[in-house]
Structures are given as structure tokens and as C-alpha cells.
TIKOL-692424 format. One line per 3 residues: for each residue x, y, z of N, C-alpha, C, O. Coordinates in Angstrom, 1 decimal. Atoms other than C-alpha are relative to their C-alpha. Last residue first. Layout:
TIKOL-692424
X:Y:Z:X:Y:Z:X:Y:Z:X:Y:Z  ... $
This chain:
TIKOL-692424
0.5:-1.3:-1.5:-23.3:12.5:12.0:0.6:-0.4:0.8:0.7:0.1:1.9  -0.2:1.0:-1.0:-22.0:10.3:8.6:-0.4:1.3:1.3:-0.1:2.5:1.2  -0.5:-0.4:-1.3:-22.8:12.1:5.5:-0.3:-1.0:1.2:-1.3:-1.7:1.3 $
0.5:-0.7:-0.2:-23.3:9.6:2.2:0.3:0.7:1.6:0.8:-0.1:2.4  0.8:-0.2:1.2:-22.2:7.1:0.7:-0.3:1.3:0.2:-0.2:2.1:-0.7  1.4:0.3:-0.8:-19.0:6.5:3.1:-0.9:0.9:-1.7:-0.5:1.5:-2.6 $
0.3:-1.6:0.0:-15.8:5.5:1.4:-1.6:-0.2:0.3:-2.3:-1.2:0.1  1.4:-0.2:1.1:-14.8:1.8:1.7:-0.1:1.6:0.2:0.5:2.1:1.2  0.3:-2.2:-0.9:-11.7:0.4:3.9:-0.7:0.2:-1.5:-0.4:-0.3:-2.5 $
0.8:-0.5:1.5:-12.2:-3.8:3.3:0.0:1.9:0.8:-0.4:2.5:1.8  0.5:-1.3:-0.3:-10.5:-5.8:6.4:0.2:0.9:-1.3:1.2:1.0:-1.8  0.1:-1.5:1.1:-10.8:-9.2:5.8:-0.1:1.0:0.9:-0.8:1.0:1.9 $
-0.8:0.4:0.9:-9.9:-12.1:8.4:0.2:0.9:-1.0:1.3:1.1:-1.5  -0.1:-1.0:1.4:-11.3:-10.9:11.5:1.4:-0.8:-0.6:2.4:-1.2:-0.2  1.1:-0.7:0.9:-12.2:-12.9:14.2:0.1:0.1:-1.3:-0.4:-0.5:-2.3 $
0.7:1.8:0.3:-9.4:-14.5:16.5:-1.2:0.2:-1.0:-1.4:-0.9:-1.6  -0.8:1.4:0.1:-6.5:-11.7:16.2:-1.1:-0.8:-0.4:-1.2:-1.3:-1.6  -0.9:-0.1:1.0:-9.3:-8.8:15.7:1.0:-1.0:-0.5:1.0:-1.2:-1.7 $
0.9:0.0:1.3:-11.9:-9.7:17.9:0.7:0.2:-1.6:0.4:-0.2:-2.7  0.8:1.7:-0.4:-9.4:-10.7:21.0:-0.8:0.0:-1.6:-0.6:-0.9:-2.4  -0.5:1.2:0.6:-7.5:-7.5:20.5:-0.5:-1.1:-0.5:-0.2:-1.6:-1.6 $
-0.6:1.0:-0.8:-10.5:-5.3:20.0:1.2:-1.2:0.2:0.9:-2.3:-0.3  1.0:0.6:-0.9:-11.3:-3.3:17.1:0.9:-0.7:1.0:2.1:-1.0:0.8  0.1:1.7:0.4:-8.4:-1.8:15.2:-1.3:0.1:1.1:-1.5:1.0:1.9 $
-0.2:0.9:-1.4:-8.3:2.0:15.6:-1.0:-0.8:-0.4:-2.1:-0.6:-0.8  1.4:0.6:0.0:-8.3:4.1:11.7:0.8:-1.3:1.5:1.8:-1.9:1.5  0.1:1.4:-1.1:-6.4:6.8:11.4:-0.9:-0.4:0.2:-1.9:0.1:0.5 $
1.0:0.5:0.0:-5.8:9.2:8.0:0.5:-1.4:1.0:1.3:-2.3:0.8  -0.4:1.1:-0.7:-3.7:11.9:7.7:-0.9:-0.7:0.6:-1.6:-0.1:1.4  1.0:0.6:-1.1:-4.0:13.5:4.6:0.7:-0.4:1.3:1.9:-0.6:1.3 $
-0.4:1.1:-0.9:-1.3:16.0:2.3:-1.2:-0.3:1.3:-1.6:0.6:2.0  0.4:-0.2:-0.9:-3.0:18.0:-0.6:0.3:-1.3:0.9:-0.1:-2.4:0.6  -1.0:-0.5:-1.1:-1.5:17.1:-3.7:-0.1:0.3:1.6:1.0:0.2:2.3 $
-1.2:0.9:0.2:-4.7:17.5:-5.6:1.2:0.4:0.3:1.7:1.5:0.1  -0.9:-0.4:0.9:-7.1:19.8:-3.7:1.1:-0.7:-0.5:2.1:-0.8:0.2  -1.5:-0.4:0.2:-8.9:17.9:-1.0:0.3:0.2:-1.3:0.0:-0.6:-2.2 $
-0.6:-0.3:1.7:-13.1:18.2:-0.8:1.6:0.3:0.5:1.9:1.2:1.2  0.9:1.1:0.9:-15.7:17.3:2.4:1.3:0.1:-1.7:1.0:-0.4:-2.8  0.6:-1.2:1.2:-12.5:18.6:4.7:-1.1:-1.1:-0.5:-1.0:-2.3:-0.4 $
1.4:0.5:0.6:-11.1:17.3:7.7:-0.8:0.6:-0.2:-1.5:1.3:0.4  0.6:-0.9:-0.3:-7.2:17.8:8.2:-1.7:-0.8:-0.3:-1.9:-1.9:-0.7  0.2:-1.4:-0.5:-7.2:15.2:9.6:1.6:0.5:-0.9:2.8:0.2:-0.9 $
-0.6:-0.4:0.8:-9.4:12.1:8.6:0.4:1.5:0.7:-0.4:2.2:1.3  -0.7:-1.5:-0.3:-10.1:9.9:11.0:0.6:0.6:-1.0:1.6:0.1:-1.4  -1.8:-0.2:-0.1:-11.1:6.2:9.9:-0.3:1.3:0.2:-1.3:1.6:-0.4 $
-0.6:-1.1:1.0:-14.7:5.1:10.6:1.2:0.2:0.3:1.8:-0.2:1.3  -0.3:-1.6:-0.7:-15.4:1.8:12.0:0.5:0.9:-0.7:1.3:0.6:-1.7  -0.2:-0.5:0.5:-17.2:-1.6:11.5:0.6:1.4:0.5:0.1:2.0:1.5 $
-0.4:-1.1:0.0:-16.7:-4.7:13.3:0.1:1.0:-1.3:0.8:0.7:-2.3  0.1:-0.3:-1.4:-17.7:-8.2:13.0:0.5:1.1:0.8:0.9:0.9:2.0  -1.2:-0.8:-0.3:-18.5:-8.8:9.5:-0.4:0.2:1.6:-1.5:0.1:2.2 $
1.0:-0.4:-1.6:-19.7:-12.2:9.0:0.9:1.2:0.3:2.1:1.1:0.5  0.5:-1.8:0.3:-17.7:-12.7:5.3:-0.9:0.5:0.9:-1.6:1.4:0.5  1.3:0.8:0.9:-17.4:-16.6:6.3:-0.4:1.2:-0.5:-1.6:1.1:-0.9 $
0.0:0.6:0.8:-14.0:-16.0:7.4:-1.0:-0.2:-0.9:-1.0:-0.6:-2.1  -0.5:0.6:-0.3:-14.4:-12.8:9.5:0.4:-1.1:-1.2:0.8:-0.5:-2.3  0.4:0.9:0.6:-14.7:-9.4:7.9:0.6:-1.7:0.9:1.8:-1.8:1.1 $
-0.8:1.3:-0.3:-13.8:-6.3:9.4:-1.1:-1.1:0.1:-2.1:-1.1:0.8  1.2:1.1:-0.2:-15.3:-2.9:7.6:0.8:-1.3:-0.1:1.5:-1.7:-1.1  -0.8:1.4:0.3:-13.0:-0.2:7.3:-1.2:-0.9:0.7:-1.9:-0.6:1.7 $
0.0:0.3:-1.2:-14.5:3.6:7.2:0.8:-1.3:-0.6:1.3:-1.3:-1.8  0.0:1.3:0.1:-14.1:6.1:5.1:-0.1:-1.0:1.2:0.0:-0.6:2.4  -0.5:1.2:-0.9:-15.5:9.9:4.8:0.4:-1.1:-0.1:-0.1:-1.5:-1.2 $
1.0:0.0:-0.9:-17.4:12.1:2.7:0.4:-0.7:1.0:-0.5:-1.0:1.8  0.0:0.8:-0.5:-15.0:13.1:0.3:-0.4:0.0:1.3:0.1:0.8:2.1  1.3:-0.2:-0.4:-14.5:14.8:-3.0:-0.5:-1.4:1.0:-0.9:-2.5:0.5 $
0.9:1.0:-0.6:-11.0:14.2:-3.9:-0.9:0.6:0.7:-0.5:1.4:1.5  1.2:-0.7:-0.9:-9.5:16.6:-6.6:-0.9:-0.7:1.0:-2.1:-0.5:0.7  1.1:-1.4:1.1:-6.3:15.0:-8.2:-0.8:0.1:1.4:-0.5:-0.3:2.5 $
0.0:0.1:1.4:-3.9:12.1:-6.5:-0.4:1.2:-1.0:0.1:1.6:-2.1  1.0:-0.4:1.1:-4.3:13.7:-3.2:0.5:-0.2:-1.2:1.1:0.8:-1.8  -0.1:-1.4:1.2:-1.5:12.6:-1.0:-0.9:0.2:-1.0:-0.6:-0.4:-2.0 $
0.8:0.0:1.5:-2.2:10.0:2.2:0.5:1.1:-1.2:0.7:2.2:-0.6  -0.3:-1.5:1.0:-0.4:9.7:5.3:0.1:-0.1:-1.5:1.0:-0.4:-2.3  -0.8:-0.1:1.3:-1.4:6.5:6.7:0.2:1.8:0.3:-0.1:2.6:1.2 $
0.0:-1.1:0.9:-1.8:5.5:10.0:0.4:0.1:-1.0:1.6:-0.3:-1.2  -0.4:0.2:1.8:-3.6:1.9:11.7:0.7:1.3:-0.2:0.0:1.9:0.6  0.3:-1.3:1.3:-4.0:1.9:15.4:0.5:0.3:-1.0:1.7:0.7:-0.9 $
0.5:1.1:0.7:-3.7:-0.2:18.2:-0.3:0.8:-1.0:-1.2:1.6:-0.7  1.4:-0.8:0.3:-2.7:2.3:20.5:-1.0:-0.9:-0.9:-2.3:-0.9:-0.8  1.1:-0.7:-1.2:0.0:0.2:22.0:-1.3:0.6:0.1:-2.1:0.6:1.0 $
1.2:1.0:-0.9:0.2:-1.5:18.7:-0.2:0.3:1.8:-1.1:-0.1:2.6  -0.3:0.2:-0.9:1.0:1.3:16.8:-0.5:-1.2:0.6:-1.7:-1.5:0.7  0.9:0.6:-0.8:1.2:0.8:13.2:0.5:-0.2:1.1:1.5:-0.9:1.2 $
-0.2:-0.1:-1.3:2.1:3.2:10.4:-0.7:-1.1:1.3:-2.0:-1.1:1.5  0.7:0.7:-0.7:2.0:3.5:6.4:0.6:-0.4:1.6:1.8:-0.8:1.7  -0.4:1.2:-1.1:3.4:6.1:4.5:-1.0:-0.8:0.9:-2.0:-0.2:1.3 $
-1.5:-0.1:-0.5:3.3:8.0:1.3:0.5:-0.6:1.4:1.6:-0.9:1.5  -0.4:0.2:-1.3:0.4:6.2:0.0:1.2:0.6:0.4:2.2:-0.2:0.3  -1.1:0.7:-0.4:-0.9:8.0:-3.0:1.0:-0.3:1.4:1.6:0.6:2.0 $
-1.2:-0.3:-0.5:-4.4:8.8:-3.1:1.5:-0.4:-0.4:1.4:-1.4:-1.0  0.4:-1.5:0.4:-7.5:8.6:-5.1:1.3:1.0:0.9:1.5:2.2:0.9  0.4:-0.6:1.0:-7.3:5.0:-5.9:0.0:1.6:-0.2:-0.1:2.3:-1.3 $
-1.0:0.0:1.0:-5.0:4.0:-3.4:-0.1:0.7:-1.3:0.7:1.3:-2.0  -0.9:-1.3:-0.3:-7.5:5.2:-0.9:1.2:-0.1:-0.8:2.0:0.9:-0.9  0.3:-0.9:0.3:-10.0:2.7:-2.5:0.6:1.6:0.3:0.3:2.6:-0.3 $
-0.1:-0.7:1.1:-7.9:0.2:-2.7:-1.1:1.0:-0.3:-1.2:1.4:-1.5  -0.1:-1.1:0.1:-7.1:-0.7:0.6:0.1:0.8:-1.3:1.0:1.7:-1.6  0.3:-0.3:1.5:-8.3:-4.5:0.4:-0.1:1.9:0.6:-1.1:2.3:1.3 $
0.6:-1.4:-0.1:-6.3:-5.6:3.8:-0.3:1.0:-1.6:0.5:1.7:-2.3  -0.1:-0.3:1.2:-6.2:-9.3:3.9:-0.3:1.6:0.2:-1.3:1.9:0.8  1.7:-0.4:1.0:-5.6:-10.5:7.3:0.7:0.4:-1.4:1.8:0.4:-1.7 $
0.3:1.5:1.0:-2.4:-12.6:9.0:-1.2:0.4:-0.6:-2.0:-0.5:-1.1  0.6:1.2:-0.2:-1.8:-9.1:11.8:-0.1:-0.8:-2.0:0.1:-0.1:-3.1  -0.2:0.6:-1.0:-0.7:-5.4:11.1:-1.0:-1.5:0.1:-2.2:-1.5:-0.2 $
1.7:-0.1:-0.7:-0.5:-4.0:8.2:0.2:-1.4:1.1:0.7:-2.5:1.0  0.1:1.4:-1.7:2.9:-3.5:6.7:-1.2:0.4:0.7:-1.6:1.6:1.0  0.7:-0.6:-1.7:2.1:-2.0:3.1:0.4:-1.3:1.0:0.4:-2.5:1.0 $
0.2:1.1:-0.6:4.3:-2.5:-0.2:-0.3:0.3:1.0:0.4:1.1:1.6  -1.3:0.1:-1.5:3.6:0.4:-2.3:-0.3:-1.4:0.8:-1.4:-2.0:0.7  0.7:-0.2:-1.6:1.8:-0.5:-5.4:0.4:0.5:1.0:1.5:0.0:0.9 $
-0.7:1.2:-0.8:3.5:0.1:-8.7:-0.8:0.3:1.4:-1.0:1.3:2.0  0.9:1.2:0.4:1.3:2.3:-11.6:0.6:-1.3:1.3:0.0:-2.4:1.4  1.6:0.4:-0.5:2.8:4.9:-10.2:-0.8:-0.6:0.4:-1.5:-0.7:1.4 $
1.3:-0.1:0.9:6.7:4.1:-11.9:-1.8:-0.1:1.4:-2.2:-1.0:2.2  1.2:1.0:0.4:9.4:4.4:-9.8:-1.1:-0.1:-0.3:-1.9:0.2:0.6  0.5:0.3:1.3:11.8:7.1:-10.3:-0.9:-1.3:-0.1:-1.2:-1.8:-1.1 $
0.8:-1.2:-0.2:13.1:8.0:-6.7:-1.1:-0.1:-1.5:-2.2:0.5:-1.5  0.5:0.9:-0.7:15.1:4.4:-6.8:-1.7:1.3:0.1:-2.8:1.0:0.4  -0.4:-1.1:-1.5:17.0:5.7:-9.9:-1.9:-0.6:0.7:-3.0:-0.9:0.1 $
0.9:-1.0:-0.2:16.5:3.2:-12.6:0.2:0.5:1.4:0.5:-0.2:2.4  -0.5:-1.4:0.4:18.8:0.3:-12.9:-0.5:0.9:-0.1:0.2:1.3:-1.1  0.3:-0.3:1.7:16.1:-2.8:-13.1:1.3:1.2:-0.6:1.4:1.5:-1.8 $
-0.3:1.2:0.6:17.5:-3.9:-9.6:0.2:0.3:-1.5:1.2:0.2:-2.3  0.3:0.7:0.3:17.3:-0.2:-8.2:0.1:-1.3:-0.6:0.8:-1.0:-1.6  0.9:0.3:1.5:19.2:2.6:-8.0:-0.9:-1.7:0.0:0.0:-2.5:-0.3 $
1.2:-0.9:0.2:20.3:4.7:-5.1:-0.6:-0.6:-1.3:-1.4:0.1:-2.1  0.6:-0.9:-1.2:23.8:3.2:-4.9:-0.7:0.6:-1.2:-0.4:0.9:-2.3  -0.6:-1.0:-0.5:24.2:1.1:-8.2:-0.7:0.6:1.2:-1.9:0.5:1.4 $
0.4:-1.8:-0.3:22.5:-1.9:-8.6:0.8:0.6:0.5:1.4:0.2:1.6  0.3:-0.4:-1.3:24.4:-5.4:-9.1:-0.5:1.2:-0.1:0.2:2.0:-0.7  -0.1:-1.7:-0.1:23.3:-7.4:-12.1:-0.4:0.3:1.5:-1.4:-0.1:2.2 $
1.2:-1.0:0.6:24.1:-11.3:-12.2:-0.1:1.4:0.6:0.6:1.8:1.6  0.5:-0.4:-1.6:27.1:-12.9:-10.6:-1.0:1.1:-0.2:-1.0:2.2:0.3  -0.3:1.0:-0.9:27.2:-15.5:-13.6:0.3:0.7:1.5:0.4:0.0:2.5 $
-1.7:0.1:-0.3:25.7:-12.9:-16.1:0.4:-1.0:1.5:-0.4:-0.8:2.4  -0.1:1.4:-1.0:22.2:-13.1:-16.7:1.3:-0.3:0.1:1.6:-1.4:-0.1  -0.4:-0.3:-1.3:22.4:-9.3:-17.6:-0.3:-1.1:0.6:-0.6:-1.0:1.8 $
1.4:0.1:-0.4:20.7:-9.5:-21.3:0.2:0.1:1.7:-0.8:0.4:2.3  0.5:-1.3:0.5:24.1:-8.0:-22.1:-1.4:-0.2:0.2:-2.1:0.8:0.3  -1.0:-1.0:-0.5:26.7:-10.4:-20.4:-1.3:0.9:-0.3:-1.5:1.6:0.7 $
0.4:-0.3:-1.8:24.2:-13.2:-20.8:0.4:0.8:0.5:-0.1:1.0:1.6  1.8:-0.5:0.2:24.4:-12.7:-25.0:-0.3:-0.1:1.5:-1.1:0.7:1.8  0.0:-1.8:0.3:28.5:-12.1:-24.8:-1.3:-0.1:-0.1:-1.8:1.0:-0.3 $
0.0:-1.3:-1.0:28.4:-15.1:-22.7:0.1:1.1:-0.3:0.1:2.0:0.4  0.8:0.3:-1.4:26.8:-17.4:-25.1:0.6:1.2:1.2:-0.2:2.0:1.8  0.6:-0.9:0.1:29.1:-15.8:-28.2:-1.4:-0.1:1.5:-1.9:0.9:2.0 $
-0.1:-1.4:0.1:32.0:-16.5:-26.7:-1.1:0.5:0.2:-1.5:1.2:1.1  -0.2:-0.3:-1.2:30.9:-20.3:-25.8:0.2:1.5:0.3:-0.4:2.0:1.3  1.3:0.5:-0.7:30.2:-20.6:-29.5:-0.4:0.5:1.4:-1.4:1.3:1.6 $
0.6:-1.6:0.8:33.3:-19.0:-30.8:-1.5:-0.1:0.9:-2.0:0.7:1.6  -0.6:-1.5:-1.2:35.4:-21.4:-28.0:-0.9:1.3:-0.8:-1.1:2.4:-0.4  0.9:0.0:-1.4:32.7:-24.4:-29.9:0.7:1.4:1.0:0.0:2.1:1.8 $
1.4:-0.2:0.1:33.9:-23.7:-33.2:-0.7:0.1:1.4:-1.5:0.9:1.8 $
């Protein structure tokens, strides 16, 4: 009774995949098994942003998809390359740096190039936005919030 027992315990870890050297992925596949090119949308990308801040970049999430993220620190300078989710109608963004107490202590527009008021969905961005000052940035800034502008910027 107990060797049927024991059977059936590893024939239910063998198949839920808690297996005693648990599931390896195939080249090009992921943990879950799914081709690594097949990841669902709805999943974030994981961003490297530079410095111990919070970087709430969800408004270019929302109308983009991130295909890459970039950071020089000789230039100091943020880049994505963005993809038009659908039709974005768009006036500009900027990033607004926040200290702890929400004192913001820098605001700046991001570069958008090509630079259109309207992208065609699919339409590849490239969008740079230069950090404020070391000093204000390291010792300062704790949030940085990127926002879409309301209205034309001159």
C-alpha cells in the first residue's frame, strides 16, 4: 500500500511539474514552456532605469510597446524605442522628478523623433528624455512620473 501510494505521489509531481529537479525549458522557451517570442502583452517588460527611484512609465506603456530601453550615463540620458500600439495622438511628454515629500524638483520634456502630433499604429518612436543634474538626481529625486503634455508646448 504505501509503494502504490509513493507511485501515485510522484506520478502527480511528475505531471503538475514539481518534480525533484523541477521543469527545465527548452532552448528558446521559457519556464511555463511557451516559445520565448510568444509572451503574452498583458506582461510588462522589465525596465533598467537608471538610479534607486520609482519610474511610473505608464503612460507610454499604455499607448506603446516598449521594444527597448537605454541608459547612457555619459550623456545622462534615458532611450526608449517605442511602437504604436493603435493611433496615438500626441502632443508631447515630459517626466516630472519628484523628491520624497512629492517636491518636484525638475521637470523636462522627452524628445520625440520622428516628431509628429499623430503616429499610425506600429509606427516605430524614439523617445529621449536627459536626467537633471547628477547631484539633483542621486540626492533629490525619488519619483520620476513621465505624463503626456495637455496641450502644445512652444
Amino acid at each position: 500500500m504505501r509503494s502504490k501510494l509513493s507511485a501515485l505521489v510522484i506520478v502527480i509531481l511528475t505531471l503538475t511539474g514539481h518534480g525533484v529537479l523541477g521543469a527545465i525549458p527548452a532552448a528558446g522557451q521559457t519556464e511555463t514552456g511557451k516559445d520565448s517570442a510568444s509572451k503574452s502583452a498583458s506582461q510588462k517588460p522589465k525596465v533598467k532605469l537608471p538610479g534607486q527611484k520609482l519610474w511610473d512609465i505608464q503612460v507610454l506603456q499604455e499607448a506603446y510597446t516598449i521594444v527597448s530601453t537605454k541608459y547612457d550615463s555619459e550623456k545622462r540620458q534615458v532611450t526608449w524605442v517605442l511602437e504604436a500600439k493603435k493611433q496615438v495622438k500626441c502632443l508631447g511628454y515630459h517626466a516630472q522628478f519628484l523628491d520624497p515629500d512629492k517636491v518636484q524638483t525638475a521637470d523636462l520634456s522627452i524628445s520625440l523623433t520622428p516628431s509628429k502630433k499623430e503616429y499610425p499604429k506600429g509606427t516605430r518612436v524614439t523617445a529621449v528624455l536627459r536626467l537633471p543634474t547628477r547631484e539633483d538626481f542621486e540626492n533629490e529625486t525619488n519619483t520620476v512620473t513621465i505624463k503626456a503634455f495637455k496641450k502644445q508646448v512652444e
